[in-house]
C-alpha positions as CSV (number, residue, x, y, z in Angstrom):
1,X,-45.3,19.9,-8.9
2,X,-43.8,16.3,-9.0
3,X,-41.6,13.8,-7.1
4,X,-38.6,12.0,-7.2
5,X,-37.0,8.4,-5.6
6,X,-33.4,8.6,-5.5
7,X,-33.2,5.0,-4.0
8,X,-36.5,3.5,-6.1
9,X,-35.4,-0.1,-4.9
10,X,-36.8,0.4,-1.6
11,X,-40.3,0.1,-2.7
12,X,-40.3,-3.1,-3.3
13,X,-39.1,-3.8,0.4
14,X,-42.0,-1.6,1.3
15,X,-44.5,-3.9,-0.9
16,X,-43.1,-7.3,1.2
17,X,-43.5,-5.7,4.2
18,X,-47.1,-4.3,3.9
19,X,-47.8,-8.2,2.2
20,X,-45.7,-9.6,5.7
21,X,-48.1,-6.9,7.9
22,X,-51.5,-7.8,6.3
23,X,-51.0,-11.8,6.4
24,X,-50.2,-11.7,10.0
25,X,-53.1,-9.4,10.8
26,X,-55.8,-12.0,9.5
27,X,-54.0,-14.9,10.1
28,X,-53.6,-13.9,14.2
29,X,-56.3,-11.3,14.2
30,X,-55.8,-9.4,17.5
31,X,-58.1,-9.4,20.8
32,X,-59.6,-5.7,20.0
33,X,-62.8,-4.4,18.8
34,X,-63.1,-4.5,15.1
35,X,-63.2,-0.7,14.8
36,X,-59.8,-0.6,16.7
37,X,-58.1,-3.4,15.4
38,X,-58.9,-1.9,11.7
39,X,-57.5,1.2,13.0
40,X,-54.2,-0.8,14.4
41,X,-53.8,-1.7,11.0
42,X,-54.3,1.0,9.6
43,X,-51.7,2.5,11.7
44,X,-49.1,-0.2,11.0
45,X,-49.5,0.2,7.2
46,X,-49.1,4.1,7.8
47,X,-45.7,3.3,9.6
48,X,-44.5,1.3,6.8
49,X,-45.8,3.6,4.1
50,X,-43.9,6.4,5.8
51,X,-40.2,4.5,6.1
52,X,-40.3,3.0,2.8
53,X,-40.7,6.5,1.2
54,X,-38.0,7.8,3.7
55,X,-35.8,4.9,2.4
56,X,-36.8,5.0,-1.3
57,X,-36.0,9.0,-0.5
58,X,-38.9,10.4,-1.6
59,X,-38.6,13.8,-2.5
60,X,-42.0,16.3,-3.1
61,X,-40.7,18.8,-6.7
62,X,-42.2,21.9,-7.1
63,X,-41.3,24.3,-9.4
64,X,-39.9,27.7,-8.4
65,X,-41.5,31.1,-9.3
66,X,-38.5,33.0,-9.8
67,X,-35.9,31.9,-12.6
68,X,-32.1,32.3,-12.9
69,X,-31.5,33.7,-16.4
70,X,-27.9,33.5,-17.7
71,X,-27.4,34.8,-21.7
72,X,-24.0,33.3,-23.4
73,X,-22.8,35.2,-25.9
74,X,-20.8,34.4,-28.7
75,X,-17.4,36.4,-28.9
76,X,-15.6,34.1,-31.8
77,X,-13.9,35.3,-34.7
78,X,-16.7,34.6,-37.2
79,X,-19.0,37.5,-34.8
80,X,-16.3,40.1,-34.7
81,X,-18.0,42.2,-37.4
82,X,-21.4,41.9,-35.5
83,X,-20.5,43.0,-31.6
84,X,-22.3,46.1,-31.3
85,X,-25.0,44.4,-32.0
86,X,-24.8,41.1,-29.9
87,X,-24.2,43.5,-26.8
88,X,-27.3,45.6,-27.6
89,X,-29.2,42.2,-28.3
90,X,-27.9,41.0,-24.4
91,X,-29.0,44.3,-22.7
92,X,-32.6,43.7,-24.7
93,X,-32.8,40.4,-23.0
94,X,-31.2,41.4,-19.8
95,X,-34.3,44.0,-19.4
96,X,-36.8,42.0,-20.7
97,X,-36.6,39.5,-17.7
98,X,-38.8,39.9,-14.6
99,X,-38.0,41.9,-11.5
100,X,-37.4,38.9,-9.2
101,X,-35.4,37.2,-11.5
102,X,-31.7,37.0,-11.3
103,X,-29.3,36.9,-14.1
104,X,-26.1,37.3,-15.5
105,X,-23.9,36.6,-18.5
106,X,-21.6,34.2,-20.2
107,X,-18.6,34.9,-23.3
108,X,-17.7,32.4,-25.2
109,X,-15.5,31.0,-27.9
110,X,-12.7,28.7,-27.6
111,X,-13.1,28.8,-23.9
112,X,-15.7,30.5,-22.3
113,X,-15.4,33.3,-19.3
114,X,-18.2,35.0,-17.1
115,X,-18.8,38.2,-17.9
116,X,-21.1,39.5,-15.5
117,X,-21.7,37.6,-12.5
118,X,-25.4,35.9,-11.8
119,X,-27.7,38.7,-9.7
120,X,-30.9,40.1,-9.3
121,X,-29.0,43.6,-10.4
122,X,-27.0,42.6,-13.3
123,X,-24.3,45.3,-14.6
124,X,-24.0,45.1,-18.5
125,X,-22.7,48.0,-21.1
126,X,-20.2,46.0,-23.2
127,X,-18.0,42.9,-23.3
128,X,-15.5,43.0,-20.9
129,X,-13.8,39.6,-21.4
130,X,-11.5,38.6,-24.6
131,X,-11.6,34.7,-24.7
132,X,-10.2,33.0,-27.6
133,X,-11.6,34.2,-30.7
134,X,-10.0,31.4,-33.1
135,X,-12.9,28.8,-32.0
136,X,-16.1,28.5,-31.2
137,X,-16.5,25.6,-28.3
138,X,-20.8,26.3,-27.5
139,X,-21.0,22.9,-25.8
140,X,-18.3,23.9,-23.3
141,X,-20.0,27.4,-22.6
142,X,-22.9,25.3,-22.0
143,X,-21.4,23.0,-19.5
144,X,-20.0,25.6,-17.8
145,X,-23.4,27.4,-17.4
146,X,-25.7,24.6,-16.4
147,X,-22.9,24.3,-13.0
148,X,-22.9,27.8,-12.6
149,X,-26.7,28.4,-12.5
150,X,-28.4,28.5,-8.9
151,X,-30.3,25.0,-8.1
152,X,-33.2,27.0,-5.9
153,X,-34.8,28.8,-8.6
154,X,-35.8,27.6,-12.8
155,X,-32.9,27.6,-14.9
156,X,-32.6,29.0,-18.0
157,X,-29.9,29.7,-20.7
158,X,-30.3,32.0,-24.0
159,X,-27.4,31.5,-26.3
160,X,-26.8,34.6,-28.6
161,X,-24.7,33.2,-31.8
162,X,-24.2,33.1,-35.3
163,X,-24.7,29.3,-34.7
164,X,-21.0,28.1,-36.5
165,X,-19.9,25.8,-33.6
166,X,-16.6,23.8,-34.5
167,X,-15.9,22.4,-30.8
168,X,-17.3,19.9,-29.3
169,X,-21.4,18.5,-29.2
170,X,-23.5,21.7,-29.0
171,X,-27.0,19.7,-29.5
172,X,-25.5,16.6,-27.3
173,X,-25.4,19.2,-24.5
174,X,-28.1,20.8,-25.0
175,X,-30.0,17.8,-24.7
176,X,-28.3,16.7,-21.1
177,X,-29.5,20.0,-20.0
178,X,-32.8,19.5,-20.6
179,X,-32.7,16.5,-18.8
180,X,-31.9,18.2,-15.7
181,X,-34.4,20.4,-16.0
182,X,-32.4,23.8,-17.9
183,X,-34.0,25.6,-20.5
184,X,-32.1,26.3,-23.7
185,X,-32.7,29.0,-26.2
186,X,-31.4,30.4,-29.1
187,X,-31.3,33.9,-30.2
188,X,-29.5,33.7,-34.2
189,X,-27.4,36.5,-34.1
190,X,-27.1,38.2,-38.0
191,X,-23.7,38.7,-39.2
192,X,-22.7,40.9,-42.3
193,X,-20.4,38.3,-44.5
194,X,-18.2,39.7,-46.7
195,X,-16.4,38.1,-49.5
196,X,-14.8,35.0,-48.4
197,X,-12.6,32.4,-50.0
198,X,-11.2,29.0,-48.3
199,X,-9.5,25.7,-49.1
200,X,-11.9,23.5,-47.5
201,X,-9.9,20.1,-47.6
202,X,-6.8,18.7,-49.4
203,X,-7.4,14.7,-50.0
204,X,-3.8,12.3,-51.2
205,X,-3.1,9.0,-50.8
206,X,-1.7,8.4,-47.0
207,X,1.1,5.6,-48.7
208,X,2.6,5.5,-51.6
209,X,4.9,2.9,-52.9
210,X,8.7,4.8,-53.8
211,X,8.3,6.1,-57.8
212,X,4.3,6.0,-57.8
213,X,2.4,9.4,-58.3
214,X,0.0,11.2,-55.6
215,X,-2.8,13.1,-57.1
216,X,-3.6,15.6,-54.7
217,X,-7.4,16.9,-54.5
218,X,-8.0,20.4,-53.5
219,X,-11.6,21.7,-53.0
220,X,-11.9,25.3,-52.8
221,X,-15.4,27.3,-51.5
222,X,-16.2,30.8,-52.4
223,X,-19.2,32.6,-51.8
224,X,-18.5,35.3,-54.5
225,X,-16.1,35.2,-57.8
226,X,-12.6,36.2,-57.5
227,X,-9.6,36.0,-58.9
228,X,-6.9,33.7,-57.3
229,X,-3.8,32.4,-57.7
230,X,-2.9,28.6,-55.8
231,X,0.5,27.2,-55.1
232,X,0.9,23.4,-55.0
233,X,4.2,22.5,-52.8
234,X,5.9,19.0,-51.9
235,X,7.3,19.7,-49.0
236,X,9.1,23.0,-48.9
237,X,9.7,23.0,-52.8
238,X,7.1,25.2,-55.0
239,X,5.7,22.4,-57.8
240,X,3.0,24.4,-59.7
241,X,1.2,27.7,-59.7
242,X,-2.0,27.8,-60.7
243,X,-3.9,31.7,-61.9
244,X,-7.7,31.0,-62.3
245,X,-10.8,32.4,-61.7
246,X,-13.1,31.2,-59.4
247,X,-16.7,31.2,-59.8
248,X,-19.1,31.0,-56.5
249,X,-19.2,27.7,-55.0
250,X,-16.8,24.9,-55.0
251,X,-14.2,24.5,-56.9
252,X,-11.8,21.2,-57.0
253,X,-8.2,21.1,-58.1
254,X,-5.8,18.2,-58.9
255,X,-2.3,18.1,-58.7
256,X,0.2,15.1,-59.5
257,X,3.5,15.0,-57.1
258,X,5.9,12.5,-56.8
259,X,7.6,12.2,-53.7
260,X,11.5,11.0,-53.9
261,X,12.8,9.6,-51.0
262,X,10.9,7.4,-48.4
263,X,9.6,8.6,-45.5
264,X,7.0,11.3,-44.8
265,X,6.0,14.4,-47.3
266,X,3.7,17.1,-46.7
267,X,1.2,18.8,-49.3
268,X,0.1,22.1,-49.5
269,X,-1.7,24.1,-51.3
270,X,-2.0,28.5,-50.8
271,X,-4.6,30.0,-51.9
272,X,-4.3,33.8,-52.1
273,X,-7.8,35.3,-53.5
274,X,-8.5,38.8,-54.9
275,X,-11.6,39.4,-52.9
276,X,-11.1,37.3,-49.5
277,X,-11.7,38.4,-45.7
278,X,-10.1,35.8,-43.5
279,X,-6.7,34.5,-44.8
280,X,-6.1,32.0,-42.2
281,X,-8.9,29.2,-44.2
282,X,-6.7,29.6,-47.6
283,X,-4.1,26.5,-46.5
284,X,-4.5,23.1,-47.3
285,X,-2.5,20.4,-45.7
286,X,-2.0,16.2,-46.3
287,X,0.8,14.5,-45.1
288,X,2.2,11.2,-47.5
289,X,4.3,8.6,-46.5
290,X,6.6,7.1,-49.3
291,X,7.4,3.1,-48.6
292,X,10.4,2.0,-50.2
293,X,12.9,-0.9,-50.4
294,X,13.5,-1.7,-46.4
295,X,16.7,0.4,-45.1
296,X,17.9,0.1,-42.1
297,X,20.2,3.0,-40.0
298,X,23.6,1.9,-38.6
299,X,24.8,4.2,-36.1
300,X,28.7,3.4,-35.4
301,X,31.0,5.2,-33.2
302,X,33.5,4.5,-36.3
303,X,32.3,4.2,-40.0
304,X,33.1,0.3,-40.8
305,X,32.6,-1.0,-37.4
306,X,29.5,-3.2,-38.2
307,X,30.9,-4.1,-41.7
308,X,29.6,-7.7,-41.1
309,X,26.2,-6.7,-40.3
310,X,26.3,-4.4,-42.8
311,X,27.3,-7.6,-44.9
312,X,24.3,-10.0,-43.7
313,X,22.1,-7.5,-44.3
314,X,22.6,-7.1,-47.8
315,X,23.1,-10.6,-48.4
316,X,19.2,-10.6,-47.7
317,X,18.4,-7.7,-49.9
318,X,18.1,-5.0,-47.1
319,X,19.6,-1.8,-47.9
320,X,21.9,-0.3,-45.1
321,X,23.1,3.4,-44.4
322,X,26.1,4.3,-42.2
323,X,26.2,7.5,-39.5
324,X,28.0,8.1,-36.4
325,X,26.2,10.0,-33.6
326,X,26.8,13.2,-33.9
327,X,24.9,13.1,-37.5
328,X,22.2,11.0,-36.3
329,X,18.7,12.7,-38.1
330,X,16.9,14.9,-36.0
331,X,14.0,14.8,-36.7
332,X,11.3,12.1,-36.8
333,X,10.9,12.9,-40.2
334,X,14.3,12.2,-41.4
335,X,14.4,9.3,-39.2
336,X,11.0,7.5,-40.5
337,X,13.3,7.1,-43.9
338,X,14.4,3.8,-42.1
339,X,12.6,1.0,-40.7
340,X,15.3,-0.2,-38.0
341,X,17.9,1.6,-36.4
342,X,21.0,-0.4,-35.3
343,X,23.2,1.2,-32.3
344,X,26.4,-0.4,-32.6
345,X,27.7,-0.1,-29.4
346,X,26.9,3.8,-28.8
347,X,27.2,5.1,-24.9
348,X,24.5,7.6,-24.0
349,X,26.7,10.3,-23.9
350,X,27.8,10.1,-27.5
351,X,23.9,10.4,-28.9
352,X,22.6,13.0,-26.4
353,X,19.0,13.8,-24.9
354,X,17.4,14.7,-28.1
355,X,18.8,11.9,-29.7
356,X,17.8,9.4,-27.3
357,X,14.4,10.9,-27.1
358,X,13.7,10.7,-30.3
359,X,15.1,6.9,-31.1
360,X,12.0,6.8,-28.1
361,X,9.4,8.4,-29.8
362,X,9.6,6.6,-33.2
363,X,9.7,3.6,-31.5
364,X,7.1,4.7,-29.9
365,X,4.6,6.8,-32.4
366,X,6.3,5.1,-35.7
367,X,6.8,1.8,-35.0
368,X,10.6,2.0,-36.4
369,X,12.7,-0.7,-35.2
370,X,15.4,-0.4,-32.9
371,X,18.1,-2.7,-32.2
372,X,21.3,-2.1,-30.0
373,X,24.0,-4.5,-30.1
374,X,26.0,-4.6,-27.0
375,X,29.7,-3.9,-26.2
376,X,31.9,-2.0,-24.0
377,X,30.5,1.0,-24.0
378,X,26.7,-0.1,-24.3
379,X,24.0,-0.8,-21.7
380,X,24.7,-0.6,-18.1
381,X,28.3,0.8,-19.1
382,X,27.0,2.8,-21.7
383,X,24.9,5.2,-19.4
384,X,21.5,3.7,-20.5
385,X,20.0,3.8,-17.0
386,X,17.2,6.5,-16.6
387,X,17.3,7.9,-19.6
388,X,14.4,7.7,-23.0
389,X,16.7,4.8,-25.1
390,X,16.5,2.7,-21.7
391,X,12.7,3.1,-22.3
392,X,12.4,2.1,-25.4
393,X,14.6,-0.8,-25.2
394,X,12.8,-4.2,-23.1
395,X,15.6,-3.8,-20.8
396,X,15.9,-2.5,-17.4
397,X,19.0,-0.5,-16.4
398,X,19.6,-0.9,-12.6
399,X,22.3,0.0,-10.0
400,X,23.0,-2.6,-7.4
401,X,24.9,-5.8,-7.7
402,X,25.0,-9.9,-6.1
403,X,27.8,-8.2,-4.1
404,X,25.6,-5.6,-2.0
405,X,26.2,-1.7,-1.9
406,X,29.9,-1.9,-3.0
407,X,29.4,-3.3,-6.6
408,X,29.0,-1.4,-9.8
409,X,26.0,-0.9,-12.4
410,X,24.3,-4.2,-13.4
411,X,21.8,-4.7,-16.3
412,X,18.5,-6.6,-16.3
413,X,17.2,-8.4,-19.1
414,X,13.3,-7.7,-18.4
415,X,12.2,-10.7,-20.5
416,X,15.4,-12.8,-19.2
417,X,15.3,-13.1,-15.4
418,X,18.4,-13.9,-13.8
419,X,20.5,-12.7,-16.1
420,X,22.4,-9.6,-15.4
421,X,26.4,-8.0,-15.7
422,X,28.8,-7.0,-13.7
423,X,32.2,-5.7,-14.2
424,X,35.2,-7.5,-12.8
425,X,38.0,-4.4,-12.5
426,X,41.1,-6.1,-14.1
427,X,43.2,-8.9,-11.8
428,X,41.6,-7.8,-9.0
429,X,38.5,-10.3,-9.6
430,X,35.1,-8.9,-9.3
431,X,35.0,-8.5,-5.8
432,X,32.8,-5.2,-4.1
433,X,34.4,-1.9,-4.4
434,X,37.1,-2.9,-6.6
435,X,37.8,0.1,-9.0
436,X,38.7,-0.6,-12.6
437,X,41.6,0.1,-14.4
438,X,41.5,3.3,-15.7
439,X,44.3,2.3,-18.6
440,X,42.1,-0.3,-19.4
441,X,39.1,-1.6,-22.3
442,X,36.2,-3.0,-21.0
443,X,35.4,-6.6,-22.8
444,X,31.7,-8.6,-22.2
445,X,31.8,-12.7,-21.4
446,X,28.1,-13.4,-22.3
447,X,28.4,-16.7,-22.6
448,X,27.7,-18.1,-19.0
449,X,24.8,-17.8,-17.1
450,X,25.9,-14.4,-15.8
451,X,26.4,-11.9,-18.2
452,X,30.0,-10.4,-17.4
453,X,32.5,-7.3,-18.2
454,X,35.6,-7.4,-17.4
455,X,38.3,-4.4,-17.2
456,X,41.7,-5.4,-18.9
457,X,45.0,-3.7,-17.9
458,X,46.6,-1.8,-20.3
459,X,49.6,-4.0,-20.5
460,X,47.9,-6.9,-21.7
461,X,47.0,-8.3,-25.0
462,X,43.8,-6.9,-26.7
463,X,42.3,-10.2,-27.9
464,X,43.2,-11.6,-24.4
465,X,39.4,-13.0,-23.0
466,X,38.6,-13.1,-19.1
467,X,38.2,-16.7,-17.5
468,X,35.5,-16.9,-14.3
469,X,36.0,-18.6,-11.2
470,X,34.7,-18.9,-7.6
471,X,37.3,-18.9,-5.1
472,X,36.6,-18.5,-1.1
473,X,33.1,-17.8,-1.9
474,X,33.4,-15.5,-4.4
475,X,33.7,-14.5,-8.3
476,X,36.8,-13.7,-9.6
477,X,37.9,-13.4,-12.9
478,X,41.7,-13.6,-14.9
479,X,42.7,-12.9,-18.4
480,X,44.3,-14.8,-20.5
């Protein structure tokens, strides 16, 4: 038996008020008997006693006789051999319990599943449930059966395992439990182990310098000797094969690779063992990234188009590679060969989804740099709005325009307020629901306050450059 205050502040009200209660009754003693005024006291106190525990919520604990037994059983890949006998060692403790007690039982292994409901008549021959065998998460099985146990009897958990938890804080959970008042047991569940053979890490260099030399690390674990053969691969290419004998314990390999191109390189070494049981332990994996001279990605709608840039940039010793869109990389590996990408004035439509969501999530994940160099077909024209580029970009694509419902896409500089384009549909002057020229090019004025494009007719002169006005109110624009 024992007690609990939820709201232990409370008690020290109660303190000041018995204090308050006491100094008043000797300092203005009252006109009774002393017998009776005693016993006013006394009553007052009582009164007090009783509202600060009611307000302090004082609760009286005692412990139930009858218990709520629930047994989780371990149904990971590592027990497989042994699940006869984990299901004969749950019935054991299934009738072992007391009559009045209720119980019921738990599966477990990367997620867990009740397997027989929590009763006083509990049904158990063998495991019904299948969860998944490829991990064993015992702290989430124990979450899930301290909420499921019943809060008006003792609670109490038996976990059946081989005790190879690889998910999550078993002991950290086991301890919270405690606190609440579960009990946890263990019952070690023996397991026949065969021969077995794993790669049990792979440690290289996480960046290398372009032309420098990654020693790869293997460490290999057996628990008997075998014969095995190991492959060492750079990527998808097969570097050296290895034919040794391994003797019980650990074993460590080296390897020396040297990765080509920058960017990011996987390494992996197989293992494929004579005597072996699981085969899914025998792969080792590290991931490289090379670092070499800066390059930086030009993607032109014509090769030849940013000839300048391409130009400036080499005049500071930054190497540049050309594309158009439709050979973009796509992948992020491919694309992590680069530390900038330049979009030389590319609409949406020319790059895609998947191009634009990936530009977005090497920005993003990668830190590559992206840079997109407006024009016609760029930006607000360009189909940016709404879709993954417009994300990554610190601009904002919106529809609207100065000139109400009638005027067509504008762009927002988010770090330049105020700032924004318009398009200004060939003699017409950029005046609401003007249409542009459809024999047209579409030519940007940034050098005003408003950022402008303008639609030029067909018949006029290529190099010809719009002029902005206000007249009766409004913007108009000519070319000249």
């Amino acid at each position: 038996m024992g007690f609990e205050l939820t709201r232990p502040l409370f008690l020290g009200a109660g303190v000041l008020a018995l204090a308050i209660i006491v100094a008043i009754w000797r300092t203005f003693p009252p006109p009774l008997p002393r017998g009776r005024g005693r016993l006013s006291l006394g009553l007052r106190v009582l009164i007090v006693l009783l509202l600060t525990a009611s307000l302090a919520g004082f609760q009286v604990q005692t412990t139930p006789s009858n218990q709520s037994l629930l047994v989780a059983a371990d149904l990971s890949a590592s027990v497989q051999s042994a699940l006869d006998n984990e299901a004969a060692a749950v019935r054991r403790i299934l009738q072992q319990r007391r009559g009045d007690d209720r119980a019921g039982v738990l599966s477990f292994g990367r997620d867990s599943q009740v397997e027989v409901n929590i009763s006083k008549d509990p049904q158990f021959g063998e495991f019904q449930s299948q969860p998944n065998p490829h991990y064993t998460d015992l702290a989430a099985a124990l979450r899930l059966g301290g909420s499921i146990l019943p809060d008006d009897s003792r609670k109490h958990i038996v976990v059946v395992s081989d005790g190879r938890a690889n998910l999550g804080d078993a002991v950290s959970e086991a301890r919270l439990l405690r606190a609440e008042g579960v009990r946890v047991d263990t019952v070690a569940l023996p397991v026949p182990i065969g021969a077995e053979a794993y790669v049990d890490r792979l440690d290289a260099p996480r960046t290398l310098t372009q032309g420098q030399q990654a020693n790869g690390q293997a460490l290999i674990v057996t628990n008997t000797a075998t014969h095995a053969t190991v492959r060492w691969y750079l990527d998808r290419t097969l570097v050296n094969t290895i034919q040794l004998d391994l003797p019980v314990g650990e074993t460590i390999l080296k390897q020396t690779v040297t990765p080509a191109e920058p960017g990011f390189h996987a390494v992996r070494v197989v293992m494929d063992a004579v005597r072996d049981t699981y085969a899914e332990n025998n792969l080792g994996e590290a991931l490289i990234q090379v670092v070499g001279p800066p390059r930086v990605l030009l993607v032109e709608n014509t090769l030849g188009e940013a000839a300048s840039l391409e130009a400036a940039l080499h005049s500071t010793g930054i190497g540049t590679a050309s594309t158009t869109p439709a050979r973009l990389p796509r992948s992020a590996a491919d694309l992590a060969a680069y530390q900038a990408v330049v979009l030389v004035n590319i609409p949406a439509s020319s790059l895609g989804s998947d191009a634009m969501a990936l530009l977005q999530a090497s920005v993003r994940d990668l830190g590559t740099g992206l840079v997109v160099i407006g024009g016609a077909e760029s930006y607000g024209p360009g189909g940016y709005a709404g879709t993954p580029l417009e994300t990554a970009l610190p601009v904002q694509i919106q529809t609207g325009s100065p000139y109400g419902q009638g005027g067509r896409e504008t762009a927002d500089r988010g770090h330049e307020p105020g700032r924004s384009a318009k398009l200004c549909p060939g003699l017409d002057g950029c005046r609401p629901g003007a249409q542009p020229h459809h024999g047209g090019h579409q030519a940007c004025d940034l050098s005003g306050r408003w950022r402008r494009a303008g639609q030029l007719p067909a018949d006029r002169d290529r190099d010809a450059r719009p002029r902005h006005y206000r007249h009766d109110g409004r913007d108009r624009c000519e070319w000249r």
